[in-house]
Structures are given as structure tokens and as C-alpha cells.
Backbone as CSV, one residue per row, in Angstrom:
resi,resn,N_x,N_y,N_z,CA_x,CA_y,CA_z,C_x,C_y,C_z
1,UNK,-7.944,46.760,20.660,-8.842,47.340,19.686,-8.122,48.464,18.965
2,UNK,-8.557,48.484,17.821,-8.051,49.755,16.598,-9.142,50.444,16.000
3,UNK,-8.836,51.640,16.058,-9.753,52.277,15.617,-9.107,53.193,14.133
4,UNK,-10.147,53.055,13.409,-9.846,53.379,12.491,-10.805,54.638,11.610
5,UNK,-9.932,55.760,11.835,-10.821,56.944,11.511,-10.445,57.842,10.413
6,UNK,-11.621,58.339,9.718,-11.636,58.895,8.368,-12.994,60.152,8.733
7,UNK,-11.383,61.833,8.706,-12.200,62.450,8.734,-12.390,63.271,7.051
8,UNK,-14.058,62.998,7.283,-14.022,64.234,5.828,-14.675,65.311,6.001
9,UNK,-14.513,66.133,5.433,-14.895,67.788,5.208,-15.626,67.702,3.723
10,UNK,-16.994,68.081,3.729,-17.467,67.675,2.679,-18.591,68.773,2.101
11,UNK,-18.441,69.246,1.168,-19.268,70.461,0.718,-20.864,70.665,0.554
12,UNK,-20.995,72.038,1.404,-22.384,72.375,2.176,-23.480,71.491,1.300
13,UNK,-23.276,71.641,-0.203,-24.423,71.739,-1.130,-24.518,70.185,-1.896
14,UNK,-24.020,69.001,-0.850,-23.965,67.641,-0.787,-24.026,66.974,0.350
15,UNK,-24.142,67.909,1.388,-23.858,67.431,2.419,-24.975,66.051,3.234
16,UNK,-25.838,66.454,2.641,-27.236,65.722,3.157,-27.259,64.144,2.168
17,UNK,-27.012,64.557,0.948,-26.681,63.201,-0.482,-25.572,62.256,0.341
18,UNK,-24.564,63.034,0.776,-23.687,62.170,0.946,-23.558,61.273,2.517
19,UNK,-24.265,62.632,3.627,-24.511,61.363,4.902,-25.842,60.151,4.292
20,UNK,-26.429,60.315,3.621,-27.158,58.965,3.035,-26.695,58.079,3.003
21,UNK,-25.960,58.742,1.755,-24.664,57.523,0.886,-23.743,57.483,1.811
22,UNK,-23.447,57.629,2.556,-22.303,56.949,3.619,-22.931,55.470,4.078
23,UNK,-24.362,56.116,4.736,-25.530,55.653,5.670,-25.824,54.331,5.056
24,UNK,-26.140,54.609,3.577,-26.698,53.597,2.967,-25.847,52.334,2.093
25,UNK,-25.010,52.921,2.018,-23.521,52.159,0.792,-22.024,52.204,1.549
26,UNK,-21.739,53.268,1.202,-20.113,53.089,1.629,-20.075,52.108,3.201
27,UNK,-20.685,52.621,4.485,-20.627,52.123,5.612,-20.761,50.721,5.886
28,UNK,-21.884,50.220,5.366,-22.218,49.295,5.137,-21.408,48.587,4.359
29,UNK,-21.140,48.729,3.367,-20.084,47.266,2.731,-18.911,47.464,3.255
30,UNK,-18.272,48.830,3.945,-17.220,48.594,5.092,-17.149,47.484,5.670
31,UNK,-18.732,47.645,6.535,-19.101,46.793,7.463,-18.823,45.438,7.082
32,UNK,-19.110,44.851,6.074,-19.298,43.791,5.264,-18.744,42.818,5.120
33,UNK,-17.131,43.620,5.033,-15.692,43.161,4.791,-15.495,42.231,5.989
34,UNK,-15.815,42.511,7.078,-16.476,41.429,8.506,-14.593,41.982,9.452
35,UNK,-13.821,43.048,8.404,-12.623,43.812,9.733,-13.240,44.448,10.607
36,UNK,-14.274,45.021,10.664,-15.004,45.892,11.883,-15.760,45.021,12.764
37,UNK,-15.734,45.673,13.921,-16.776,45.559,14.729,-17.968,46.285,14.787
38,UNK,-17.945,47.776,14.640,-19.030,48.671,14.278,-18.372,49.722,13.924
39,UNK,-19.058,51.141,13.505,-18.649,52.153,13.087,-19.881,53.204,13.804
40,UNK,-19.403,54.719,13.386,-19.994,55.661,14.286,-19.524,56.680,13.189
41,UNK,-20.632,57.515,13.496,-20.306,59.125,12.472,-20.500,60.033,13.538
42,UNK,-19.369,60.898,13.186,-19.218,61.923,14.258,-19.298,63.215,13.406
43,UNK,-19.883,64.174,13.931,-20.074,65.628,13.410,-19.362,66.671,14.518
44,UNK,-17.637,67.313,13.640,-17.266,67.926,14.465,-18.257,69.297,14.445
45,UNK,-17.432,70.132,16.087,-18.536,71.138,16.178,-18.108,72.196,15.613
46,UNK,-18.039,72.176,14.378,-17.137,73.800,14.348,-17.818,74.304,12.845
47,UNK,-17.898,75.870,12.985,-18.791,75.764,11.886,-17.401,76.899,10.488
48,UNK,-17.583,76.383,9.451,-16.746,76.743,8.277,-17.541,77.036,7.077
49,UNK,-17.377,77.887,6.291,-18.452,78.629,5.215,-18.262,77.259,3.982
50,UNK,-17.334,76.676,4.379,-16.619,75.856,2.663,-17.290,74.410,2.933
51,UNK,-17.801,73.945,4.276,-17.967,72.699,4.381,-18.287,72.812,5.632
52,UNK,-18.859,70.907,5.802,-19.328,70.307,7.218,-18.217,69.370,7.167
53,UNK,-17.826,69.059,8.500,-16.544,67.390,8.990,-16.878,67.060,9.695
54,UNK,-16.961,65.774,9.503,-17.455,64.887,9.959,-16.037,63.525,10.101
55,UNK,-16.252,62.675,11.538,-15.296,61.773,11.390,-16.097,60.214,11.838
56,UNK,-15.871,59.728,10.513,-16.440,57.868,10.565,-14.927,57.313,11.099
57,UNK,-15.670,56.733,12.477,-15.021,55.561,12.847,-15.169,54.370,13.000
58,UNK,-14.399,53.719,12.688,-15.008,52.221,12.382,-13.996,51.387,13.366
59,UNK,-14.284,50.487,14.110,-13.889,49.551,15.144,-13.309,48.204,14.893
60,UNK,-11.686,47.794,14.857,-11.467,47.002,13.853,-11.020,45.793,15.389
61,UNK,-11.018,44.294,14.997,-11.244,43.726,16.017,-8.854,44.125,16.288
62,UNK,-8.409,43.907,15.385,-6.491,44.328,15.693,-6.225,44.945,14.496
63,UNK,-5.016,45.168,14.767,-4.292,45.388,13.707,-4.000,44.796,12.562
64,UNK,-4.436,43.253,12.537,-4.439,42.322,11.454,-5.271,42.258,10.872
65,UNK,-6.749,42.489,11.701,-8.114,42.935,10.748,-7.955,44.121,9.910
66,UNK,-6.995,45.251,10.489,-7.436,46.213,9.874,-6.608,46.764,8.566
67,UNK,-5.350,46.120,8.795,-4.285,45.610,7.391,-4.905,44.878,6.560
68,UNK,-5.666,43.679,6.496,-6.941,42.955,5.866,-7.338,43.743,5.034
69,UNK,-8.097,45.002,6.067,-9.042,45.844,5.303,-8.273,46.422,4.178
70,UNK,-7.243,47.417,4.858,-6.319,48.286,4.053,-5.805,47.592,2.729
71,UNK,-5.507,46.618,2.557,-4.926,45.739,1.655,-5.548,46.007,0.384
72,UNK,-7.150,44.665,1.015,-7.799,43.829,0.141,-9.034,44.808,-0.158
73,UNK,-9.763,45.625,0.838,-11.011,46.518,0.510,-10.948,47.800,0.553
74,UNK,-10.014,48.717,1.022,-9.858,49.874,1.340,-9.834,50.157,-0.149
75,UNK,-8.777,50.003,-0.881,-8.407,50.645,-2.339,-9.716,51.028,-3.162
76,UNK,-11.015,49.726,-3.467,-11.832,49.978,-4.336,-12.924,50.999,-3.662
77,UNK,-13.196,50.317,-2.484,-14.420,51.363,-1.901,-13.856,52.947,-1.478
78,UNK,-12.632,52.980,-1.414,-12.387,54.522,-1.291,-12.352,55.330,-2.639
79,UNK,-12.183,54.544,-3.998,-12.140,54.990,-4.816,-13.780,54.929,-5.742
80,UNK,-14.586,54.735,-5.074,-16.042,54.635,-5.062,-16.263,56.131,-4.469
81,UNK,-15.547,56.138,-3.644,-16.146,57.344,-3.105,-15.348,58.585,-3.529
82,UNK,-13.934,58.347,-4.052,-13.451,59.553,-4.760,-14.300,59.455,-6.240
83,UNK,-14.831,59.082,-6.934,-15.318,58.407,-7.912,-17.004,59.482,-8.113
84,UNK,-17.571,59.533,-6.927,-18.893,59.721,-6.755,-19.120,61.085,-5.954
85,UNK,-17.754,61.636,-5.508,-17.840,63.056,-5.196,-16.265,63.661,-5.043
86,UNK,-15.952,63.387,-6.167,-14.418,63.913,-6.473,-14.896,65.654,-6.700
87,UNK,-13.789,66.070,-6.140,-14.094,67.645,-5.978,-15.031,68.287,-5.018
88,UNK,-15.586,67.844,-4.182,-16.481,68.248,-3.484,-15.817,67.723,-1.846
89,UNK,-15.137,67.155,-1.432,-14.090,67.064,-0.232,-13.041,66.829,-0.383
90,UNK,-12.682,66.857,1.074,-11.326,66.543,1.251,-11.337,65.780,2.346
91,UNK,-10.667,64.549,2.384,-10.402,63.738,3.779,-8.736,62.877,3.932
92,UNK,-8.856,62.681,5.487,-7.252,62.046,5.848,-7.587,61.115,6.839
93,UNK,-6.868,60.094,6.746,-7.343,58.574,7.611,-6.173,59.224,8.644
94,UNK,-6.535,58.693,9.943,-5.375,57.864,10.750,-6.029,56.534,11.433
95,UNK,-5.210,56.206,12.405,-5.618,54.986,13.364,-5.524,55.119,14.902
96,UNK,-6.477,54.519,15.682,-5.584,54.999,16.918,-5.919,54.134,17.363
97,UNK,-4.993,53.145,18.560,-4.501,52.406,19.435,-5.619,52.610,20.777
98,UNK,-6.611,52.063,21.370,-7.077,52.032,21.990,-6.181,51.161,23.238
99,UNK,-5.804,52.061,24.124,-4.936,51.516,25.269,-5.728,50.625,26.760
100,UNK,-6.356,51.420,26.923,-7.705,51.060,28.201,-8.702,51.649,28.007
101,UNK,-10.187,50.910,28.254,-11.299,51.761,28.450,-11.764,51.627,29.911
102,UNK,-11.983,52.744,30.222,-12.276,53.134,31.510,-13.924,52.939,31.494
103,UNK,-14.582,53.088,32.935,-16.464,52.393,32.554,-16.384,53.137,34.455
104,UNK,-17.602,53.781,34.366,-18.013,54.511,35.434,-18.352,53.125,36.795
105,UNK,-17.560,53.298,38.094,-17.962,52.719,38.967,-19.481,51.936,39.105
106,UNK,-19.819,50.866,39.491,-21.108,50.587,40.301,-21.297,51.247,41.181
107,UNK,-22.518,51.969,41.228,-22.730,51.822,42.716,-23.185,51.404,43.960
């Protein structure tokens, strides 16, 4: 599994417009593209006068799904979203390699 995460930092006085529009549009036709398995929004805990960050991760089934994505869907829908709140964040992708998941004993 690959995980594929995009954190943004996104300004106080949009902040509510834009977890919608994540909620309602961007996430969803992520989803769509059929490289994920699911996705998750995370709200880091830290508090900053300029913004809220937040990190969407989205669950890609390999590395071939998620080159797919990067290729063929990443370009337009990220530029949807620089498009629809240019100037108002800032964000940086990485990926990370899910090695083992560990799962609490039976008892």
C-alpha cells in the first residue's frame, strides 16, 4: 500500500468553504479516478495566527495506481484547486511506503 499525502495550510477566513469543497468536489473525483482505496482528512494540532493544516490522505492500491493518478488526473484537479483558492494556501505532497500494519492481539 501507498499512501499518498497532501498537506495544506489554508487561510483562517476560508477555512470552513474549503473543508466543504474538499468534502464535496475535489475528494471525491479523487476518489473517482478508481487509484484510491479511500482517503482521510487530518487536522494537525497546532495552532498558527496565518492558517489551519490539515493533511488529506488518500490510499492508493501500489505504486502503479498512484503514477496513474499522478500522470493522467493529478495535473487538472490540482489545478482546480490552485484555480479556486490561489493565494489563500500553501501545500506539499509526499508519499509514504506503508511497510507492515500492526492490529492489536485477540484476546
Amino acid at each position: 500500500m501507498v499512501i499518498y499525502n497532501v498537506t495544506v495550510k489554508i487561510n483562517p477566513e476560508v477555512v470552513e468553504e474549503w473543508l466543504l469543497w474538499m468534502r464535496r468536489h475535489h475528494i471525491p473525483k479523487v476518489l473517482e479516478t478508481g487509484c484510491f482505496v479511500k482517503s482521510r482528512i487530518s487536522k494537525l494540532d497546532i495552532q498558527e495566527a496565518d492558517g489551519e493544516t490539515f493533511a488529506i490522505q488518500y490510499d492508493s492500491f501500489s505504486q502503479e495506481s498512484l503514477n496513474k493518478y499522478m500522470s493522467l488526473y493529478a495535473p487538472h484537479l490540482q489545478k482546480e484547486h490552485i484555480d479556486k483558492y490561489a493565494g489563500k494556501f500553501v501545500a506539499f505532497r509526499t508519499t509514504l511506503q506503508v511497510i507492515e500494519e500492526i492490529f492489536p492481539r485477540a484476546n
